[in-house]
TORLODO-752194 format. One record per residue (C-alpha): x negated, z negated, y. Coordinates in pm, whole numbers, padded with zeros to 5 digits, always signed. Each point is the difference from the previous one (the first is absolute). Layout:
XZY/...
//
This chain:
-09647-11714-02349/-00007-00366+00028/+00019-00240-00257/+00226-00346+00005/-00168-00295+00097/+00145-00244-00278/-00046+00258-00316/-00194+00299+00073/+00256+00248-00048/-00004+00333+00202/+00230+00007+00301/+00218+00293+00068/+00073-00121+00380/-00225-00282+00117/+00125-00313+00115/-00058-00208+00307/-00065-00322-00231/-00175+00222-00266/+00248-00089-00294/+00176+00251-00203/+00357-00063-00013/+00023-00140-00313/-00239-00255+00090/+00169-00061+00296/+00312-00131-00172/-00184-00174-00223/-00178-00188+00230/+00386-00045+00202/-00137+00212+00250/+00221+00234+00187/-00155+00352+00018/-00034+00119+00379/+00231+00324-00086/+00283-00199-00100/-00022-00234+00249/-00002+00292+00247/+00316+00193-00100/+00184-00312+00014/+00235-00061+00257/+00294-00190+00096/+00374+00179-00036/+00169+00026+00287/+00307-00190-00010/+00325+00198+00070/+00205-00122+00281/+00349+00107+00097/+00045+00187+00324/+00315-00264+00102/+00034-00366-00037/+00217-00129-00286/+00362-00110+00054/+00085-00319+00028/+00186-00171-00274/+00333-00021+00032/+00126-00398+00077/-00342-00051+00152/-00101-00044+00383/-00291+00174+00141/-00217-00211+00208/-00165+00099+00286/-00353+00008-00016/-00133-00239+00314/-00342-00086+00089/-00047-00345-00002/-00218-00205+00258/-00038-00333-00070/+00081-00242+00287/+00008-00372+00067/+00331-00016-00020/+00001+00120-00350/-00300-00160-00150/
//
């Protein structure tokens, strides 16, 4: 066993920094575990596009290239 760096107390599962993780939030740093397991959620997207609202008109969606005529 191991012992934390900042207050001597016995690790259960060593760290890469060598805190304990009650040190590590007390010193605002996140513990490598957590960090790890985070992740981003994936955001749902529908399978079809929306309608369009009704009294609106849909533009078409043109590339533009800039010439000299229109700068």
């Amino acid at each position: 066993m191991s012992n934390c760096a900042a207050c001597g107390r016995p690790l259960r599962r060593p760290s890469p920094t060598g805190l304990g993780p009650v040190c590590a939030r007390r010193l605002g740093i996140t513990p490598a575990r957590a960090a790890r397991l985070r992740r981003p959620r994936p955001v749902p997207r529908p399978d079809t596009p929306p309608e369009p609202i009704p009294g609106q008109t849909e533009l078409p969606l043109t590339h533009f290239q800039p010439t000299l005529e229109s700068l």
